[in-house]
N, C-alpha and C positions, 0 to 999 in steps of 0.2 A: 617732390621737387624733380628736378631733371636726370633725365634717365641716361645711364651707360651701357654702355654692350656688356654684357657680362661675359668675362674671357676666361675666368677660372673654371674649366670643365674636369672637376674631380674627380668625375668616374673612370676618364683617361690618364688622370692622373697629371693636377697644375702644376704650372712653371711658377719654380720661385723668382723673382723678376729681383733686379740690385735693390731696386726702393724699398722689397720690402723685406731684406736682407737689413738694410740700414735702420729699417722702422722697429725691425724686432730686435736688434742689438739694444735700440733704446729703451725697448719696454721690459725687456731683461733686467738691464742696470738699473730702471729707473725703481722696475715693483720691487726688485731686491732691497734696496737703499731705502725706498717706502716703508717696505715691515720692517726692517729697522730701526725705523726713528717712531715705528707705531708700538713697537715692541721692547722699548730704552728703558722703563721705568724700573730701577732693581723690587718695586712693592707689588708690579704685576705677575698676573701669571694665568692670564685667558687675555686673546684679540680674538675679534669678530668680525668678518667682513663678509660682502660679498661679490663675487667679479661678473660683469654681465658682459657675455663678447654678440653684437646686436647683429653680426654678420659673421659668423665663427667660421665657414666652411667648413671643410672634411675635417681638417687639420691634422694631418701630412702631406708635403710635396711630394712633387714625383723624384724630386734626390733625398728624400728621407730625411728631409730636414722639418722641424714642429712647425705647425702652425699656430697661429695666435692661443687658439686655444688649451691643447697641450702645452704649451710655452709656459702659460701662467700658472698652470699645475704642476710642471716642474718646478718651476721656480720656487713657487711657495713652498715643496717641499724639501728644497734646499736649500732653501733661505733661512725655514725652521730650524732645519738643523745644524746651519750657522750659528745662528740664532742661541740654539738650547748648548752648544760647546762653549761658547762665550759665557755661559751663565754657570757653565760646569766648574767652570777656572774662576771664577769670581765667587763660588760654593753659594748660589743662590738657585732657588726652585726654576724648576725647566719651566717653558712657556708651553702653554695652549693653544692650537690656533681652532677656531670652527669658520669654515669655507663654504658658502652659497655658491657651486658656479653657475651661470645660466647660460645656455649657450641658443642662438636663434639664427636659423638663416631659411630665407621663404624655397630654397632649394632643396625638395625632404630628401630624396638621394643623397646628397651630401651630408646629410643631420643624420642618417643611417648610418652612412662611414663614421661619421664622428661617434657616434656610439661606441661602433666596433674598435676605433680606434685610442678612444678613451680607458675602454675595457681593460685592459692589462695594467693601465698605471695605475687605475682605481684600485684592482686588487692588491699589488704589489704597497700600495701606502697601506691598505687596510689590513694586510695580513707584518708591515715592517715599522709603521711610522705610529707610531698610538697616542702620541701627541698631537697629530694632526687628524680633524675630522670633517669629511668633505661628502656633501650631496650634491646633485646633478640633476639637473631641472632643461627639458629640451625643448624647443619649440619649432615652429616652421610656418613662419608668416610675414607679412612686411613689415620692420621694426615698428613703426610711426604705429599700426596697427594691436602689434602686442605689447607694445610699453604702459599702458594701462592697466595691462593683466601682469608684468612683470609687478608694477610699480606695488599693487594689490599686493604680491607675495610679498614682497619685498618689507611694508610694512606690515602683512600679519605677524612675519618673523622675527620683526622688532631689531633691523639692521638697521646702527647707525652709519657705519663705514661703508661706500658703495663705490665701485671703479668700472665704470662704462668704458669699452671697448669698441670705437664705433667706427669699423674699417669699412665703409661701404664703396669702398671699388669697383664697379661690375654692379652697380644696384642705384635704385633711387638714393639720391642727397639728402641726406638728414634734414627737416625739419629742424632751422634754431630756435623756435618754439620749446621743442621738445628739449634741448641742451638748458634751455632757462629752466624749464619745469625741475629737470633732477637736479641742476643749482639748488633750485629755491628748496626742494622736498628734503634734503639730507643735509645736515650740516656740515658733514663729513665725508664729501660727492668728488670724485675728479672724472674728468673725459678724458678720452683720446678719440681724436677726429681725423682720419684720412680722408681727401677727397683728390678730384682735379681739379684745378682751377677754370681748365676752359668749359666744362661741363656747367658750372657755376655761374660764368660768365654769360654764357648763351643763356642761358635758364632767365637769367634776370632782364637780357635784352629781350626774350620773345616772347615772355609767359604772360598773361593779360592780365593775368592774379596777382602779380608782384608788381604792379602800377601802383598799388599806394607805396610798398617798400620803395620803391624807386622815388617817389614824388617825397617822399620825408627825408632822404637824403639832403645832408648839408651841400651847398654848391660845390664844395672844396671837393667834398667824395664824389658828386657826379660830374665830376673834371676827371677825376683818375681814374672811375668807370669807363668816359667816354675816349680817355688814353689806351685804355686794355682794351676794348671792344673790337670784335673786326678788324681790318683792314691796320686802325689806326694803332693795334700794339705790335704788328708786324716790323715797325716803324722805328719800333722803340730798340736800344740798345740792348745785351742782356742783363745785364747790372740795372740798367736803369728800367727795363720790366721786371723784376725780382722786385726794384724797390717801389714802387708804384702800385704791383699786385700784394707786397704785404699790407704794406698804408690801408689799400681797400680792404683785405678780409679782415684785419684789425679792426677798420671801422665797424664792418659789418656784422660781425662777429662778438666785437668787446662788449655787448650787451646782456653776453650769456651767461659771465660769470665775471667778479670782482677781479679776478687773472689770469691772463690769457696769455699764450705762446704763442706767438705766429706764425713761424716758421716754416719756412720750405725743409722739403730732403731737398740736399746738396746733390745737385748735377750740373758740371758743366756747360753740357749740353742745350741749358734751359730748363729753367726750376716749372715743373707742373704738376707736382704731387705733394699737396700738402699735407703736415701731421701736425697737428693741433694738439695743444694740452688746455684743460680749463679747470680752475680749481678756487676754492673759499677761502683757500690757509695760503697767507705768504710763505708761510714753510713748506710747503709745497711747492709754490714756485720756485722759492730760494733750490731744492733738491732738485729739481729738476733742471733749472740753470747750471749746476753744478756738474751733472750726469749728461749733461752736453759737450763741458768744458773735459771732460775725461774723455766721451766720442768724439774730436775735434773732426770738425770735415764731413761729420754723416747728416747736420743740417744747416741752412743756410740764414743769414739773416742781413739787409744791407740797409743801414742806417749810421745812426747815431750808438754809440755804443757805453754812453755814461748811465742817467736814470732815466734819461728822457729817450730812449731807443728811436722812436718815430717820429721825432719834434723835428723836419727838416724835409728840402724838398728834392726828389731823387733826380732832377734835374741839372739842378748846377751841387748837389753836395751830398755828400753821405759813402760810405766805402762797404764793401764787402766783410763780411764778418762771417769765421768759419769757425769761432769758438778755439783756436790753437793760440800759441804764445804769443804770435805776432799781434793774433788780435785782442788779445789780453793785454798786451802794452799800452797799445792804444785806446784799449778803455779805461786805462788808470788815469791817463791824461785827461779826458774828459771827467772820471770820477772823484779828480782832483777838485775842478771847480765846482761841480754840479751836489757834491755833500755839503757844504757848509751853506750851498748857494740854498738849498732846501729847506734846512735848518732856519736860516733866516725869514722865509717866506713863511716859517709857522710862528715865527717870535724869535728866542734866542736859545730854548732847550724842547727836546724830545727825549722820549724812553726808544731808545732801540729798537722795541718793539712796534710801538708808534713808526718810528721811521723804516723798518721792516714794511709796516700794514700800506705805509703809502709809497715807497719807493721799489716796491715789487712787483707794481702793476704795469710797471710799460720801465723795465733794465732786461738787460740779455747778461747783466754781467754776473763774474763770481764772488760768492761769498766773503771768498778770500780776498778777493781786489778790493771790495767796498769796505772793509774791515782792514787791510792795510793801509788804505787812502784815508780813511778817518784818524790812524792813528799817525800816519804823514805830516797832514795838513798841522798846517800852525795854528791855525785861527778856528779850531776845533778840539775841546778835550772832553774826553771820558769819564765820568765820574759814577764810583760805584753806589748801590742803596747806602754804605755806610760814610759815603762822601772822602772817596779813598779816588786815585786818578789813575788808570789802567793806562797801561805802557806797552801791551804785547796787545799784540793784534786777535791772537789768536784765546785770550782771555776774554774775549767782549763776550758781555751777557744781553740779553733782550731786557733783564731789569733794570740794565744802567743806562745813564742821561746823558745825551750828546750835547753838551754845550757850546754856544759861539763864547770864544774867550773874550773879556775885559778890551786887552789890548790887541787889535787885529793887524794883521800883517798886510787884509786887503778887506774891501768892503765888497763880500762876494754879491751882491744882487746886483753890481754896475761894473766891476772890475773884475778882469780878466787875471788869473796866474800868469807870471813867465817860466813857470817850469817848464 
């Protein structure tokens, strides 16, 4: 796909830029919070995974702050050791982790530094961490090019767990081909996608290749292509280019996987860096919705903010969403109507889980809002596998049945709440 300048020159030693100060807070929290919930079970005691960064550079800046790569090697090995102290106090067996990293970027200078730079932490876990066991697999190619030979090891090794890392700033745009392929290959797959948008843009206005992408677009989506193109998104407000350009890479994009994040990094200035999440498990979504709601402000999202996030036109409606209180309020209000309203469009009950599997595919909101507002609403009760009715919010299971109650207060598929 369409090409960038590549600005990160490592051997001078790169500028950590804000964006991707803000991208790596998130991937921090996010993978910490990951092994977490991959590592809950009190009967376990081995996870397996492995982390592919498809454009890793050196991986340190020139202020000595980690790059993507190192990042995730810390992290895991502080995560474990969260991890193994919580299981100490609970007087259950320590966990295991065994780590695949792979790390690939077609810049071999830089894939040198990253060795070098790898080297000491590698030791320092092998000679401190013996719960943790981790090999290093380097490459130096165009992703699109070695993701066939990754994909190869990847099942020799027999991983089900796999976390693509796919910053390609300064490089060709990932192939969404390739994002469906690791969907489809692991059951257990997430992405992370940076890109820019206006690289994206052009790409699609000039490339002759992407005439049939272009030509199978719905009208609706080559209406808000031909909004952001050129001249005509110059035009546009900034709010109302934010919401126009997620609408499109939503579209373009939700093919890749069953859940998808849209989201900009937050910049005032004008949103052009986006970081994408893509994943199989609404538990995963749910987490990461969550680990946005803890970063308020580091990404962007302007729409709707109940279940239906993108169901509206950025024209005459839809607000800014920055993930903090303010906009948490605001999505109780819409996640007032929009639960029960759900519930009814499937019949009159769901398993939580159920309503997990379909209301995670397009909400920004938190866990905790959708789980308060269920237990709100009047014309919704919770009932548990023993037919018992939950009263705290914070007791919902994915086994229990959401119900529309007998006697409604409103008939949510026509009527509106006045809270």
């Amino acid at each position: 796909m369409a090409k960038v300048i590549n600005k990160y020159k490592w051997a001078e030693g790169a500028k950590l830029d804000e964006h991707s100060k803000k991208k790596h807070k998130i991937l921090k929290e996010y993978f910490t919070e990951y092994l977490k919930t991959r590592c809950i079970l009190p009967q376990q005691e081995k996870f397996r995974l492995a982390i592919i960064d498809g454009f890793s550079g050196a991986g340190i800046y020139e202020c000595g702050s980690y790059g993507s790569p190192l990042l995730f090697v810390q992290t895991l090995k502080d995560a474990l050791n969260e991890i193994n102290i919580g299981r100490t106090a609970q007087g259950l067996r320590l966990m295991d982790i065994e780590c695949t990293f792979i790390f690939n970027d077609k810049n071999k200078p830089a894939m040198e530094q990253l060795k070098k730079n790898v080297a000491p932490l590698h030791a320092e876990i092998n000679q401190n961490e013996k719960h943790l066991h981790i090999r290093f697999e380097y490459f130096s190619k165009k992703f699109d090019q070695v993701f066939p030979e990754i994909k190869r090891m990847l099942q020799t090794l027999k991983y089900g767990n796999v976390i693509f890392n796919l910053d390609q700033c300064g490089h060709s745009l990932v192939n969404p081909e390739v994002i469906r392929e690791i969907m489809r290959s692991w059951g257990s797959a997430e992405v992370f996608l940076t890109f820019l948008i206006g690289p994206l843009l052009t790409y699609l206005s000039t490339n002759q290749d992407n005439d049939k992408v272009l030509a199978k677009m719905p009208d609706v989506q080559k209406k808000v292509f031909s909004l952001l193109s050129g001249d005509a998104g110059k035009l546009l407000s900034k709010e109302e280019y934010l919401g126009y350009a997620e609408k499109f890479v939503y579209d373009y994009l939700k093919a890749c996987a069953p859940y998808v994040s849209p989201f900009s990094i937050n910049n005032p200035d004008g949103w052009r860096y986006w970081f994408m999440h893509f994943a199989n498990s609404p538990r995963a979504r749910q987490v990461y919705n969550n680990v946005q709601h803890a970063n308020s402000s580091l990404q962007a999202h302007f729409g709707r903010s109940g279940l239906h996030m993108l169901s509206y036109d950025p024209k005459h409606e839809g607000q800014l969403y920055l993930f903090d209180s303010s906009s948490r309020e605001r999505a109780k209000k819409d996640l007032y109507d929009d639960i029960p309203r759900l519930i009814s469009q499937h019949g009159d009950a769901l398993t939580v889980e159920e309503f997990y599997s379909i209301s995670y595919s397009e909400t920004a909101a938190h866990s905790d809002d959708i789980h308060e507002m269920i237990i709100e609403n009047p014309d919704v009760e919770v009932i548990t596998p023993k037919n018992h009715e939950r009263r705290k919010a914070n007791t919902i299971k994915p086994t229990d049945i959401l119900k529309i109650k007998d006697q409604k207060s409103m008939f949510p598929l026509f009527k509106k709440s006045k809270r």
